[in-house]
N, C-alpha and C positions, 0 to 999 in steps of 0.2 A: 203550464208545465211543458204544454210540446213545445209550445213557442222559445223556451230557454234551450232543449235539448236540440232545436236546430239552429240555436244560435249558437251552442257549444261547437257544434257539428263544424258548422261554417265558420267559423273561428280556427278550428285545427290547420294549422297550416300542411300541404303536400308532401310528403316526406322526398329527401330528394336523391336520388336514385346513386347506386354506390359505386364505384367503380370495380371493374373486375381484380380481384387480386393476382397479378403477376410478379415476373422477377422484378420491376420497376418499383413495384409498389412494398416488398420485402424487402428491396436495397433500401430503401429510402425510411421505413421504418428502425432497417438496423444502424442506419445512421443518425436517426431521430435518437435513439436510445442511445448510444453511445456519444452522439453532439459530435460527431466527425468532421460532422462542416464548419467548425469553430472550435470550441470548446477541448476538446481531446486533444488533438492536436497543436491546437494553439497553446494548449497547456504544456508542455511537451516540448514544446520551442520555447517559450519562455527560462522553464526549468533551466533549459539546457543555456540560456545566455545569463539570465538576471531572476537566479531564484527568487535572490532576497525582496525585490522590487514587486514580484507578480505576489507571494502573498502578503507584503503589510499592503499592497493593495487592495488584495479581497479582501483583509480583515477589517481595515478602516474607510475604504473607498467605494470599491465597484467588484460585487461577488457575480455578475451576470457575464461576464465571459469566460473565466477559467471554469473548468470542470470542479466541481462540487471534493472538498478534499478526500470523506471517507471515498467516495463515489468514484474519482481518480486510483485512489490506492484498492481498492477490489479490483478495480481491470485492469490495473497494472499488475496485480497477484494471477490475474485469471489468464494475461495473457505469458504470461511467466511461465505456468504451470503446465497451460496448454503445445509450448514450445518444448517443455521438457518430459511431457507425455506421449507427444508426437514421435519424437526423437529417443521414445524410452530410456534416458538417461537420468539417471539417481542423483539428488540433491539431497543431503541435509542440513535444511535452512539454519535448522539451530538446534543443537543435539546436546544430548550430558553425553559422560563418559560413562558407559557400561560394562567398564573392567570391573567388576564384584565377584566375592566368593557364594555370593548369597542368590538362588536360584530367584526368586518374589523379586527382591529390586531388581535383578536384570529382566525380569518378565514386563514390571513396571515401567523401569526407564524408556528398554523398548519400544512398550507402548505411548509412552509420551515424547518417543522420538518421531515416531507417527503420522502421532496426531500432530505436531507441530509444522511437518513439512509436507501433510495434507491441506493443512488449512494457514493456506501460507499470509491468508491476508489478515485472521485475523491476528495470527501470532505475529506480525508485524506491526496491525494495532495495539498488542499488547505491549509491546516493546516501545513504540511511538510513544506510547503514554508514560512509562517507565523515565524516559528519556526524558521526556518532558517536564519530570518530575525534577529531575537534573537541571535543566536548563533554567528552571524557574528559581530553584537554588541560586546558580551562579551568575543568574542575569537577573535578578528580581529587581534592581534600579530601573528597568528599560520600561516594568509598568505591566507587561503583558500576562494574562492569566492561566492557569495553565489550560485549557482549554484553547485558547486561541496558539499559545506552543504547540498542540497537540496536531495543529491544521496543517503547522507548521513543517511537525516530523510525517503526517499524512503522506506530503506532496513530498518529501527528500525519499522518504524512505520508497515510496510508491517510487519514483525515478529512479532511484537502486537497483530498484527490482527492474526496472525495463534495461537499463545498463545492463546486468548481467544477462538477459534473454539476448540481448543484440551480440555478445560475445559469444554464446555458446548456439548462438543459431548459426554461423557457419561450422561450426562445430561438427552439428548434427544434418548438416547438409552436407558437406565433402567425408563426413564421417573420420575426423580425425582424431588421433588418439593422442597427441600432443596435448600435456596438462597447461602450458603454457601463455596460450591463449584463453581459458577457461580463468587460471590466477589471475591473469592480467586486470581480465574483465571485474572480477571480482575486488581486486586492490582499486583498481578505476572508480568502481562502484561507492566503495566504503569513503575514499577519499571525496567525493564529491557529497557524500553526507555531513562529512568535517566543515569544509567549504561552504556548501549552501544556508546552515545554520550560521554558520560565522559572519556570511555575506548578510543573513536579516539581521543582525543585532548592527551591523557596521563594517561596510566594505573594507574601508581605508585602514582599520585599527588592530594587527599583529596578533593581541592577547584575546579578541572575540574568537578567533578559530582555534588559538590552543584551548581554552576553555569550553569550545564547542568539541574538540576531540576529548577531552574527558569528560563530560557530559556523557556523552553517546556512549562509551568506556565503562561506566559506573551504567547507563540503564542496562547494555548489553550483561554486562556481572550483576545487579540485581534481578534481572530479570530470569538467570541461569539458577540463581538462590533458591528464587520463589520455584521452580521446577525441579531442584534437589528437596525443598522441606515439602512439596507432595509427596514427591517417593517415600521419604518418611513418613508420615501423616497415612500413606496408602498401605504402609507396610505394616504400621502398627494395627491400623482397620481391620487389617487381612484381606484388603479386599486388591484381588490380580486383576 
């Protein structure tokens, strides 16, 4: 019995001493987590030249260099949020109209105007998917499921969201009050969601992009439905 517990003993190998944690070693973590040295950025440049290419790549090929899609589209929402936090300037991501007679739905709308444009990534995953719902509609020859669409609107819509941060961050740095450049960024934004969809089903072919704008068109309006029949559904509950 002794003779096994100093062999266990002598068996343990040295543990091996840690490094001190400094600023080095916190850079290099949050770059770890974020994949800065690849991955994020590289996603990011791609988006921007050859949407279409980088994900039937991940989907069919090589998913080990681009950023992971939900995982892209959160820090694309996080770093959106945290531009327009910093710079205390009001966004609403995606709002109802709360002109009502009726005190309860405008209590409710309100608060689903919110919550929408607190939690900006997942109400962009909800919409991703919505869309997606569309695209699988009007592209279901191309074979792809909706779940792999969904990867799809991930990364467009996640690059949306960093389009509009890059427009309204001089914004909120020279503090201008010119709406101008805020639409711009915003038109820039929506049209390259048109494009990039349209660019994965087939660069060359005119009717992939107008059917990629109505796509995106019908998930943006059923997705505004489904947050009208809450208000109903909340109103009749009674619950504010």
């Amino acid at each position: 019995m002794e003779n096994t517990e100093e062999n266990i003993i002598t068996n343990i190998e040295p543990l091996k001493e840690l490094k001190r944690i400094d600023g080095h070693y916190i850079s290099h973590e949050i770059k770890h987590l974020l994949h800065l040295e690849s991955g994020f950025i590289f996603t990011v440049k791609q988006l921007f030249i050859r949407p279409g290419k980088l994900v039937r790549t991940f989907i069919s090929e090589d998913r080990s260099k681009a950023t992971k899609p939900v995982v892209f589209l959160i820090l694309s929402a996080t770093i959106f949020t945290v531009i327009f936090h910093f710079f205390h300037m009001e966004w609403q991501f995606f709002g109802l109209d709360q002109t009502t007679e009726n005190t309860a739905q405008y209590s409710t709308k309100k608060a689903i105007n919110n919550w929408t444009s607190s939690h900006i990534g997942y109400t962009s995953l909800a919409i991703g998917f919505l869309i997606a719902f569309w695209i699988r509609v009007f592209f279901r020859k191309h074979g792809y499921n909706i779940y792999e669409i969904t990867v799809l609107l991930c990364y467009s819509i996640g690059q949306l969201l960093l389009i509009i941060a890059i427009f309204y961050f001089p914004v909120g740095v020279f503090l201008l009050k010119n709406n101008i450049i805020r639409e711009i960024g915003v038109y820039i934004g929506f049209f390259y969601v048109f494009w990039s969809v349209g660019q994965f089903f087939g660069e060359k072919k005119i009717i992939n992009y107008i059917k990629s704008t109505i796509c995106c068109f019908l998930g943006a309006l059923s997705f505004r439905l489904i947050l009208n029949l809450l208000v109903i559904i909340y109103y009749q509950l009674g619950i504010k």
